[in-house]
N, CA and C atoms as an extended XYZ file, in Angstrom:
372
Properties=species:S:1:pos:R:3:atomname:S:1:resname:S:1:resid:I:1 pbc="F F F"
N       -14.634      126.538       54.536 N   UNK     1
C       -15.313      127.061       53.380 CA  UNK     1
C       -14.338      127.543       52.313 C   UNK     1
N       -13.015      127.776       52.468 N   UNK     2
C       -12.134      128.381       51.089 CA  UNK     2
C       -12.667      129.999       51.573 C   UNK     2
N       -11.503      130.421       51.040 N   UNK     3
C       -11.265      131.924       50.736 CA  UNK     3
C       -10.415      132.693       50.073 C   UNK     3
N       -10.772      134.245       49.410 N   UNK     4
C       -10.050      134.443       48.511 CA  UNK     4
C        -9.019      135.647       49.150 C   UNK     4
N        -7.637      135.466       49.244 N   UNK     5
C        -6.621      136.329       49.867 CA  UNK     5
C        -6.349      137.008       48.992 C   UNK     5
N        -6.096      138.471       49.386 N   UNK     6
C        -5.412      139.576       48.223 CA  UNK     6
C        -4.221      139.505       49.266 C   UNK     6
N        -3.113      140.265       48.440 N   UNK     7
C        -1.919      140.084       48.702 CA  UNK     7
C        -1.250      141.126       47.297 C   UNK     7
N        -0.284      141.484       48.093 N   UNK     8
C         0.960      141.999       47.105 CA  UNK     8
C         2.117      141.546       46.455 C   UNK     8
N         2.557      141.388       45.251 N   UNK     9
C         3.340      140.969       44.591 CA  UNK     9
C         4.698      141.690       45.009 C   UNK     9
N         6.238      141.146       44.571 N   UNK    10
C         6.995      141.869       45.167 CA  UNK    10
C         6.909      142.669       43.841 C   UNK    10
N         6.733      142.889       43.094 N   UNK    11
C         5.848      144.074       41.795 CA  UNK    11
C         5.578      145.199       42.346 C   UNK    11
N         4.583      145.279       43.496 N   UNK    12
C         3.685      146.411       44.210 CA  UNK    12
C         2.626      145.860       43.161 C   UNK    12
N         2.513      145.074       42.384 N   UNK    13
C         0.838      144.329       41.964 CA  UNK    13
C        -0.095      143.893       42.680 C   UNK    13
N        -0.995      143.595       42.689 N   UNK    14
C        -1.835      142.927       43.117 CA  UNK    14
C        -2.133      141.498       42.788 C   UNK    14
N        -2.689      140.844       43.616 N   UNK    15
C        -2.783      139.047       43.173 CA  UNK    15
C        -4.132      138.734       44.435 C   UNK    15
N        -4.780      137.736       44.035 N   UNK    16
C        -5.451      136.762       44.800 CA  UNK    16
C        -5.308      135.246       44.331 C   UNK    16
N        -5.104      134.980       46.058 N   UNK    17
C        -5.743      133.409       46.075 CA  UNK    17
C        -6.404      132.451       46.137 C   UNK    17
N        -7.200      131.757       45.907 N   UNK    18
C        -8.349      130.892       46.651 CA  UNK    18
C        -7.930      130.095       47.831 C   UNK    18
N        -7.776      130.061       48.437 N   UNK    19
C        -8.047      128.777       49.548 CA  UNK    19
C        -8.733      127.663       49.752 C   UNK    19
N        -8.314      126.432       49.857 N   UNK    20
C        -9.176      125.765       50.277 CA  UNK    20
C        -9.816      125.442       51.698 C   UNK    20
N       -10.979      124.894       52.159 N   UNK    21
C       -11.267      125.226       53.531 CA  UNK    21
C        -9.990      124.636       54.649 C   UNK    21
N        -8.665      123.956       54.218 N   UNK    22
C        -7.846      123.599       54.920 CA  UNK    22
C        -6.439      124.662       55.271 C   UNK    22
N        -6.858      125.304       54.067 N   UNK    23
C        -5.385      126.837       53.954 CA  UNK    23
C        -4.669      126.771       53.149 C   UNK    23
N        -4.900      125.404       52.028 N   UNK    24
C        -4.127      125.071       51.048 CA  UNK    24
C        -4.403      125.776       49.574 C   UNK    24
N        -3.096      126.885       49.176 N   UNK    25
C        -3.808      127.567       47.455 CA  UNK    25
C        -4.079      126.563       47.009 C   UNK    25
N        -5.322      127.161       46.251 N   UNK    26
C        -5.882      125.898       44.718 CA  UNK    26
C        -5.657      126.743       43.702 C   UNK    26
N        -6.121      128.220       43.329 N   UNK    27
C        -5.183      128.885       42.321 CA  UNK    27
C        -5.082      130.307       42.660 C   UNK    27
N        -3.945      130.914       41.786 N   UNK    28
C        -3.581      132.085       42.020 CA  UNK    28
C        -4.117      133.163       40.448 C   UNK    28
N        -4.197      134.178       40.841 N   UNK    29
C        -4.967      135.110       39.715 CA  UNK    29
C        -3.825      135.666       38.986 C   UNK    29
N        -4.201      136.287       38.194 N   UNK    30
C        -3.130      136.863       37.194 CA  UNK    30
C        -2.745      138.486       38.202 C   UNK    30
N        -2.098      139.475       37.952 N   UNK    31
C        -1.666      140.471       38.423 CA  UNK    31
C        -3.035      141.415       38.029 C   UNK    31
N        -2.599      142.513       39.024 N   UNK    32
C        -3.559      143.683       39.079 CA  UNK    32
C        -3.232      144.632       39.447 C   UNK    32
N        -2.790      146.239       38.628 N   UNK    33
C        -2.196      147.485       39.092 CA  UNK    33
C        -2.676      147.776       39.778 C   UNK    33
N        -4.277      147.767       39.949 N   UNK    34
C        -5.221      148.415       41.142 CA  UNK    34
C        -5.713      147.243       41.790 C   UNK    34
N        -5.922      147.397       43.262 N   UNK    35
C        -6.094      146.704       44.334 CA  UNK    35
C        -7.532      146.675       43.955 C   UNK    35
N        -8.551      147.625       43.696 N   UNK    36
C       -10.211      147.721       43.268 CA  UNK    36
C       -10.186      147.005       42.021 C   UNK    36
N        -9.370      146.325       41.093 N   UNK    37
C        -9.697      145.798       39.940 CA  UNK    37
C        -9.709      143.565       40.177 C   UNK    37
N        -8.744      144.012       41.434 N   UNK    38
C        -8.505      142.542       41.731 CA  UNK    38
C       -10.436      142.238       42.757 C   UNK    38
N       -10.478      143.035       43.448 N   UNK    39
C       -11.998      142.933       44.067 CA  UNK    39
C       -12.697      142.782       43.357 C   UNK    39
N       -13.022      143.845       42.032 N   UNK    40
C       -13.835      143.692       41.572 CA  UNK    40
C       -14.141      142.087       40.491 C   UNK    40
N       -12.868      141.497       40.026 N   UNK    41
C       -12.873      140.344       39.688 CA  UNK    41
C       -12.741      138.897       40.847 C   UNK    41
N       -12.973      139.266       41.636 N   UNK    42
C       -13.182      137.906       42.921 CA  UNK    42
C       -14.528      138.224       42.504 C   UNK    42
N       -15.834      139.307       42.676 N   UNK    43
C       -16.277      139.677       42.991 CA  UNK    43
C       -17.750      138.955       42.100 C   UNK    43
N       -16.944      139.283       40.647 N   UNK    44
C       -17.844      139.260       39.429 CA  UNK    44
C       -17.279      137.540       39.213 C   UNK    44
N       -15.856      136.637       39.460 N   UNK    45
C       -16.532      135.209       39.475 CA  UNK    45
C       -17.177      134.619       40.950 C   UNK    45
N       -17.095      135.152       42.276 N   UNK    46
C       -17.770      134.458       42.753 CA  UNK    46
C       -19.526      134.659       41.947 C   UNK    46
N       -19.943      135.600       41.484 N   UNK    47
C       -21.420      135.864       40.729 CA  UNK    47
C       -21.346      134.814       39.720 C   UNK    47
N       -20.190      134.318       39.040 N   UNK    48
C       -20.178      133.699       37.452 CA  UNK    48
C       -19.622      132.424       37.610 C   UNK    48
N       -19.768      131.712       39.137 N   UNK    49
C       -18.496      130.454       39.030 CA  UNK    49
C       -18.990      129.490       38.425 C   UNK    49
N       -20.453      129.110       38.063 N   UNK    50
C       -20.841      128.119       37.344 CA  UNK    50
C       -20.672      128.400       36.115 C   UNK    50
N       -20.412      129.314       35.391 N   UNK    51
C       -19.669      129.270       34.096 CA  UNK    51
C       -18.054      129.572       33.846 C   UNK    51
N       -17.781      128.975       35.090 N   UNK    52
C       -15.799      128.994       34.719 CA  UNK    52
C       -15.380      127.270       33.701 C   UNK    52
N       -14.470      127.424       33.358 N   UNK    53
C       -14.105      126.279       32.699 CA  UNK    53
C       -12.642      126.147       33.245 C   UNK    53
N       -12.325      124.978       33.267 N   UNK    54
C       -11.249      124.752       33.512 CA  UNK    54
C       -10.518      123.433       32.352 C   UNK    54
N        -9.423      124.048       32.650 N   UNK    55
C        -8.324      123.343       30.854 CA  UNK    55
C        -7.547      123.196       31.623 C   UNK    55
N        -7.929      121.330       31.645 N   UNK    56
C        -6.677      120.819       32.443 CA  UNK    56
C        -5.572      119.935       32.004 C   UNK    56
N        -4.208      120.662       32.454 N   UNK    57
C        -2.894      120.096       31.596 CA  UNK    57
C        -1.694      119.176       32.665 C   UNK    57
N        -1.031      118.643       32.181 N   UNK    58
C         0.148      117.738       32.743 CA  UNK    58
C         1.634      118.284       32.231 C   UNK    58
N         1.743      118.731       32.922 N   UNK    59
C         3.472      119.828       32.795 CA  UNK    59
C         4.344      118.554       32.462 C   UNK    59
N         5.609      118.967       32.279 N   UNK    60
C         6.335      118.110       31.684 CA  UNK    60
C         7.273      117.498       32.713 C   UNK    60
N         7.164      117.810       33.745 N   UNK    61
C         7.516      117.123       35.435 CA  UNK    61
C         6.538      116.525       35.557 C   UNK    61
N         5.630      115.943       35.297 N   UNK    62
C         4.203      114.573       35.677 CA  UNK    62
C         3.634      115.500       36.578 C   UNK    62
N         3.737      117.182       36.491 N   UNK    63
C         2.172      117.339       37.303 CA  UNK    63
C         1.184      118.007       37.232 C   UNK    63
N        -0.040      117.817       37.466 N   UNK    64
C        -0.808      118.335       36.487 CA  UNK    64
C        -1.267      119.902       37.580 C   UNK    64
N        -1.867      120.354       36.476 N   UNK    65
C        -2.720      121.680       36.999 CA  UNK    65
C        -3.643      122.071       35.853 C   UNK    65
N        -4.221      123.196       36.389 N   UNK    66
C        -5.538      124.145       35.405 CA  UNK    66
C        -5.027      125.215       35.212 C   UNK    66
N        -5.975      125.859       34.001 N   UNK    67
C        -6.140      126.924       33.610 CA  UNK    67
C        -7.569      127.407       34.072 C   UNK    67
N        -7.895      128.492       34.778 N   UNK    68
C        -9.541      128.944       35.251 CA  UNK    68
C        -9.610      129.610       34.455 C   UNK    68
N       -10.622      129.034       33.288 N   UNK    69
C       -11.021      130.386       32.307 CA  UNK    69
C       -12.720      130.660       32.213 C   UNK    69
N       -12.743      132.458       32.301 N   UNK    70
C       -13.956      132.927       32.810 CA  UNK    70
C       -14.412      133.417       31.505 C   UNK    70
N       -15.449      132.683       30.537 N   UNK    71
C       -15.522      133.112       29.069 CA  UNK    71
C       -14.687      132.554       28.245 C   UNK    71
N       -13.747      133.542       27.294 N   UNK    72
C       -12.584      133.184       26.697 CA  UNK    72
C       -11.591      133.627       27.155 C   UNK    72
N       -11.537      134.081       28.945 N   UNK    73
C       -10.675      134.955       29.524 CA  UNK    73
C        -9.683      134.125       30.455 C   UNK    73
N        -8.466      134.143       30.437 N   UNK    74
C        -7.479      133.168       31.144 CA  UNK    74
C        -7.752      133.942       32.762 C   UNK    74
N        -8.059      133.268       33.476 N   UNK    75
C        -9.088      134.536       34.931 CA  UNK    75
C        -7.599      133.707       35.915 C   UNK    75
N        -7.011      132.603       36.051 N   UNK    76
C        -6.590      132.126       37.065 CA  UNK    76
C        -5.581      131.028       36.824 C   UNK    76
N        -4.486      130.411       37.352 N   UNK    77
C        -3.656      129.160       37.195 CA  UNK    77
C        -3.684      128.497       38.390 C   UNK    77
N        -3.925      127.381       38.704 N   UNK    78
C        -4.057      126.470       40.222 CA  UNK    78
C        -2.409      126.266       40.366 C   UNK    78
N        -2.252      125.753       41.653 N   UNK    79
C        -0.891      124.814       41.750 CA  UNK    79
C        -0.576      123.814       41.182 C   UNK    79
N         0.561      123.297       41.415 N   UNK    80
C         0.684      121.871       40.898 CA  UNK    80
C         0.114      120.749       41.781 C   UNK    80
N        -0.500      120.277       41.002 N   UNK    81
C        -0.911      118.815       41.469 CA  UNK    81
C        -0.076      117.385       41.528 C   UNK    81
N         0.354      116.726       42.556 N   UNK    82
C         0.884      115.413       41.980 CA  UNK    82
C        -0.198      113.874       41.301 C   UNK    82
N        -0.849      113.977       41.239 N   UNK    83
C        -2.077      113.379       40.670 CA  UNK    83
C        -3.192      114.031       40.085 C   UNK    83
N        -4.195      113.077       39.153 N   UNK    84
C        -5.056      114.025       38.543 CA  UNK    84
C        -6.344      114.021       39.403 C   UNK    84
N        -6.388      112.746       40.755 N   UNK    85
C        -7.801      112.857       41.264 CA  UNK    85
C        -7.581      114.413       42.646 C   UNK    85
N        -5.857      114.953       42.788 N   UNK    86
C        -5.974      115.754       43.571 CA  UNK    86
C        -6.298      116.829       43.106 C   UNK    86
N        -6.428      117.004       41.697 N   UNK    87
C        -6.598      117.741       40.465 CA  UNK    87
C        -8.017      118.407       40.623 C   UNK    87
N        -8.812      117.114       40.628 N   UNK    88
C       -10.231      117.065       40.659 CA  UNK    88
C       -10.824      117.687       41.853 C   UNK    88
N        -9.970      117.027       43.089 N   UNK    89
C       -10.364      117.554       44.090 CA  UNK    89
C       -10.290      119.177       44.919 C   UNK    89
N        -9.300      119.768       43.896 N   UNK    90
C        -8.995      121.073       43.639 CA  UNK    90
C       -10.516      121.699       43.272 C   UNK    90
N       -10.562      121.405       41.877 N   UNK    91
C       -11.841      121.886       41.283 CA  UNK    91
C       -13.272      121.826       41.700 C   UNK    91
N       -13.556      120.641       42.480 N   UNK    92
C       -14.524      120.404       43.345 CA  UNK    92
C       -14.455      121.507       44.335 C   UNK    92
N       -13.618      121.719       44.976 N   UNK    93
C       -13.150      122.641       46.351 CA  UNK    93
C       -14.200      124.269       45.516 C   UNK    93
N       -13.577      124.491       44.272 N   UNK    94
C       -13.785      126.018       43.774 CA  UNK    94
C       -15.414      125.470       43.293 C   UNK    94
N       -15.542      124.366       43.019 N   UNK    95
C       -17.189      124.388       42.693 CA  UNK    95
C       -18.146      124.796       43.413 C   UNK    95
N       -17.833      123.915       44.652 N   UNK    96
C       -18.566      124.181       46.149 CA  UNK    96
C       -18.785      125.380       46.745 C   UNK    96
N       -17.268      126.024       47.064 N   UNK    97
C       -17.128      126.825       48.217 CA  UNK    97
C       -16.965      128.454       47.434 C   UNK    97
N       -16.374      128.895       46.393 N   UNK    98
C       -15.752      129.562       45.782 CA  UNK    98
C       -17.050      131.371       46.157 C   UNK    98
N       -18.208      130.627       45.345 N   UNK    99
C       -19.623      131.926       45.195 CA  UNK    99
C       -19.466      131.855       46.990 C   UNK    99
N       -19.492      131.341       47.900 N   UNK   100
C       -19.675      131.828       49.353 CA  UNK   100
C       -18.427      132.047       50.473 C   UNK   100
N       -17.271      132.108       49.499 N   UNK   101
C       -16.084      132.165       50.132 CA  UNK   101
C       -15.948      133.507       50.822 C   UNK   101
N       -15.583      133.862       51.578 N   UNK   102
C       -15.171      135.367       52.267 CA  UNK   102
C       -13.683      135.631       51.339 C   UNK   102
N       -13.416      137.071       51.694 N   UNK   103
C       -12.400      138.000       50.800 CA  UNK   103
C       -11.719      138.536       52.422 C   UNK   103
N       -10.268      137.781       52.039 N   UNK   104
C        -9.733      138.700       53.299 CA  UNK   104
C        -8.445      139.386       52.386 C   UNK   104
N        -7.927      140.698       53.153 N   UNK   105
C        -7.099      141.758       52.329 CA  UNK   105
C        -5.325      141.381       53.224 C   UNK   105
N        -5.089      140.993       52.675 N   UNK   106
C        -3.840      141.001       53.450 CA  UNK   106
C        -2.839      141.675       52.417 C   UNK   106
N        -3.161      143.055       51.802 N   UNK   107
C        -2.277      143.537       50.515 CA  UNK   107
C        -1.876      145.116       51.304 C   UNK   107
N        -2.176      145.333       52.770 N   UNK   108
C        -1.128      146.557       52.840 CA  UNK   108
C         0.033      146.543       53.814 C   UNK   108
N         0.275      144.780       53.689 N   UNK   109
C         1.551      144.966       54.202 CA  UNK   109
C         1.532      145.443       55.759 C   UNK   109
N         1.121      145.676       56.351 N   UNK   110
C         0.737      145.998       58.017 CA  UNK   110
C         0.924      144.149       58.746 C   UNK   110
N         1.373      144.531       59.912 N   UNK   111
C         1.047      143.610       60.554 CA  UNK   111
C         0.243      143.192       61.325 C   UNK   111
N        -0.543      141.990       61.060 N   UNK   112
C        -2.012      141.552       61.471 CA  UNK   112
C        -1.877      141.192       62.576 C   UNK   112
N        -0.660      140.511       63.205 N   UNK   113
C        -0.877      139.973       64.844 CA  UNK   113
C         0.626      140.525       65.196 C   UNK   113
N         0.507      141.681       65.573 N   UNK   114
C         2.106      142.295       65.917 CA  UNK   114
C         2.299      141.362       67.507 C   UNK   114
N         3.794      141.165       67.501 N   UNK   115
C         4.049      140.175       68.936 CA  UNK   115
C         3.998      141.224       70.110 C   UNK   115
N         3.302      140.772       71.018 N   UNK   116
C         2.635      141.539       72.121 CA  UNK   116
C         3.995      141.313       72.787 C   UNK   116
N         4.264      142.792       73.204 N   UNK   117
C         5.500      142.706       74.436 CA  UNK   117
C         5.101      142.758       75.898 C   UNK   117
N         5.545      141.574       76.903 N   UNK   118
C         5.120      141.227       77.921 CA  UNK   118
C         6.124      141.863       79.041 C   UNK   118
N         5.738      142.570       79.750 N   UNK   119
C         7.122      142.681       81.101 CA  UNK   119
C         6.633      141.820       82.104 C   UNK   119
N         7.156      141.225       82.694 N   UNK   120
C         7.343      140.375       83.954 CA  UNK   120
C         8.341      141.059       84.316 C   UNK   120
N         7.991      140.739       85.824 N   UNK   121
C         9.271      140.785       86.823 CA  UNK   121
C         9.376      139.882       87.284 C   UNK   121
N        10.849      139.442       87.805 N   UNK   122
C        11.072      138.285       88.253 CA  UNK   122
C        11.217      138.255       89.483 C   UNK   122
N        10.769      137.375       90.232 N   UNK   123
C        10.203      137.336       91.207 CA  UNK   123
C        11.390      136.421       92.140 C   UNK   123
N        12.127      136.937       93.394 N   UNK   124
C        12.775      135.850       93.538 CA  UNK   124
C        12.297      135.296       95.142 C   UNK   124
């Protein structure tokens, strides 16, 4: 289904990603001093994704990407694309999945799967 990751900048900013349902970013958000301002904008385009637009350009290395704009508001930048139908298939991904995506927080830096220490004895 895609999902949107918060995360910390080495800033101490805030950022989110989209995911696609494979784990691959499709775009990254602009910065956010407060961690509640980046929520609250996942929040308000998953509510608004049928009116995002996307302005799509070809960098001057042959690859293309978007601009996600929410209104007249620059809301997001995708990755680079090496083609324009993977382009498409980016945007399709945020059409679909984006309004029912889950929000996971991975912005305080804690570790999510700390390595479990095992004792054995050895047995001879």
């Amino acid at each position: 289904m895609g999902a949107f990751v918060i995360s910390k900048r080495f800033n101490d900013e805030y950022k989110f990603v989209f995911t696609s349902r494979k784990g691959k970013v499709i775009f990254t958000s602009l910065s956010y001093e407060l961690k509640f301002e980046c929520e609250e904008d996942i929040e308000k385009f998953k509510i608004n994704t049928e009116q995002a637009k996307f302005l799509k350009f070809k960098g001057s290395g042959g690859k293309y990407f978007f601009k996600l704009m929410l209104g007249e508001v620059h809301f997001a930048t995708s990755r680079k694309y090496t083609t324009e139908l993977l382009l498409q298939k980016g945007i399709k991904e945020i059409v679909l999945y984006a309004s029912k995506a889950e929000i996971l927080d991975f912005s305080s830096g804690d570790l999510i799967f700390e390595d479990e220490i095992v004792n054995e004895e050895i047995v001879e």
